[in-house]
N, C-alpha and C positions, 0 to 999 in steps of 0.2 A: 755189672753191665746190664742194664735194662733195655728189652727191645720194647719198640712200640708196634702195637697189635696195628696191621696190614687197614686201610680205611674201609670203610665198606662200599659194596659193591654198587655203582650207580644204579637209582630206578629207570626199568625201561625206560625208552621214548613213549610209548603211547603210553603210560602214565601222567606223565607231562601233557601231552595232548588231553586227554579227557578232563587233566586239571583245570586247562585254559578254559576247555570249551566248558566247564562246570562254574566256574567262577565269571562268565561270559554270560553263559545264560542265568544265571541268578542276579546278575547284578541291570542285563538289560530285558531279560523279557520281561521281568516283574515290574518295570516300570511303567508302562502301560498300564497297568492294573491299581498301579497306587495311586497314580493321576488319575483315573476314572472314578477312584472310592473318593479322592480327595475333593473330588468335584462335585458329586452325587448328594456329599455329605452335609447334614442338614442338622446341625446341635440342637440339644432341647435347650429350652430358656434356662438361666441358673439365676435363682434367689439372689444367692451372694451375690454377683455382677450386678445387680440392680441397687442391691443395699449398697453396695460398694461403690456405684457410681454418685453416690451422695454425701458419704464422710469420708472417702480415702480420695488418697492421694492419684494423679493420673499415670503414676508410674506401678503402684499398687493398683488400678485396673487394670494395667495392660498386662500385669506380671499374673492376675487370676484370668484374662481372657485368655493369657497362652495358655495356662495349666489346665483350664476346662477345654481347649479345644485338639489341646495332646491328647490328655484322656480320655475325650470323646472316641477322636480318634481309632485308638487305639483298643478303644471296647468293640469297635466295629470290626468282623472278622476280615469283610470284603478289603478293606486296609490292612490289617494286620497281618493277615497271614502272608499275601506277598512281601510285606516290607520287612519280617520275621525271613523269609526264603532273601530277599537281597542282605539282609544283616548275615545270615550265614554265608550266602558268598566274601563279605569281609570277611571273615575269619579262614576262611578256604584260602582268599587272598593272602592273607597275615602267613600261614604256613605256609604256603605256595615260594613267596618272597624266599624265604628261609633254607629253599633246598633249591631253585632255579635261578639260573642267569635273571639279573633283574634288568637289564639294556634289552630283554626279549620279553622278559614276562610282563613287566606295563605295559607298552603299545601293543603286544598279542590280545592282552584280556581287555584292554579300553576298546582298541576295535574290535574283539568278539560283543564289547557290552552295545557299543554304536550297531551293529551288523542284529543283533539278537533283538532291541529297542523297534528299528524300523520292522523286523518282520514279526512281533508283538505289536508293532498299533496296524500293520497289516491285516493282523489275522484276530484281534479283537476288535480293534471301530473298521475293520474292513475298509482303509484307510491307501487308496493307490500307491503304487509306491514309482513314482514317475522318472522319466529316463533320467536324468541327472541324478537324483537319489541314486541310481540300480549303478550309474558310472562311478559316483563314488563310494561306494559299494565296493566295485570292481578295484578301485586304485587301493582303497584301503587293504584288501586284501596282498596286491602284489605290491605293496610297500610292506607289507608282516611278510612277503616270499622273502624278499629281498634280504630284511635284517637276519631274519632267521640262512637264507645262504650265507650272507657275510661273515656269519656266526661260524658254519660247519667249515668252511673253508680254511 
């Protein structure tokens, strides 16, 4: 007769909470920041795109114009390193899924990502954030009160 070992003991709640609100703000404050570099960003010319737009094909240009404008990109820090801090909220996310209610944990962390987004292009392009914004804002929040009561209840 084999018993089975007792499951382990739930992580607190505020675990949970600073999960949300860590996977919230990685995934909306840094969006502001990857939109500003995306936009600022100014590729050097490439050889190859020029020889390329002469013997190859027009699908072989577009396939080297992406690849040079990833890796531009992506050499750029002012890009990289938030889009590096949003990619690690996916993986916070990925684990997250794995030990929480997921009818709570998508619309909690989507609207932390919505709620953390508007007060990131607030507090970077200084960017008003006007009453219907701030209203739903507010709803968003007491629609995550909500799920989350329904939930404890």
């Amino acid at each position: 007769m084999s018993s089975q070992p007792p499951p382990p003991p739930a992580p607190p709640t505020i675990n949970y909470i600073l999960s949300f609100l860590l996977v919230g703000l990685a995934w909306g404050f840094t969006t502001p920041f990857i939109r500003r570099a995306a936009r600022a960003h100014h590729p050097p010319p490439h050889p190859l795109l020029e020889t390329a737009a002469v013997r190859d094909s027009r699908m072989r240009r577009a396939l080297y114009g992406g690849l040079f404008a990833a890796v531009d990109l992506l050499r750029n820090p002012r890009y990289a390193v938030p889009l590096l801090l949003n990619l690690t909220g996916s993986v916070w996310f990925f684990l997250l899924i794995g030990k929480a209610e997921l009818s709570l944990t998508v619309p909690i962390v989507n609207t932390l990502a919505f709620l953390f987004t508007v007060i990131g292009e607030w507090w970077l392009e200084n960017k008003v954030i006007s009453r219907n914004t701030m209203a739903g804002m507010m709803l968003s929040l007491g629609g995550i009160a909500l799920c989350v009561h329904s939930k404890s209840g």
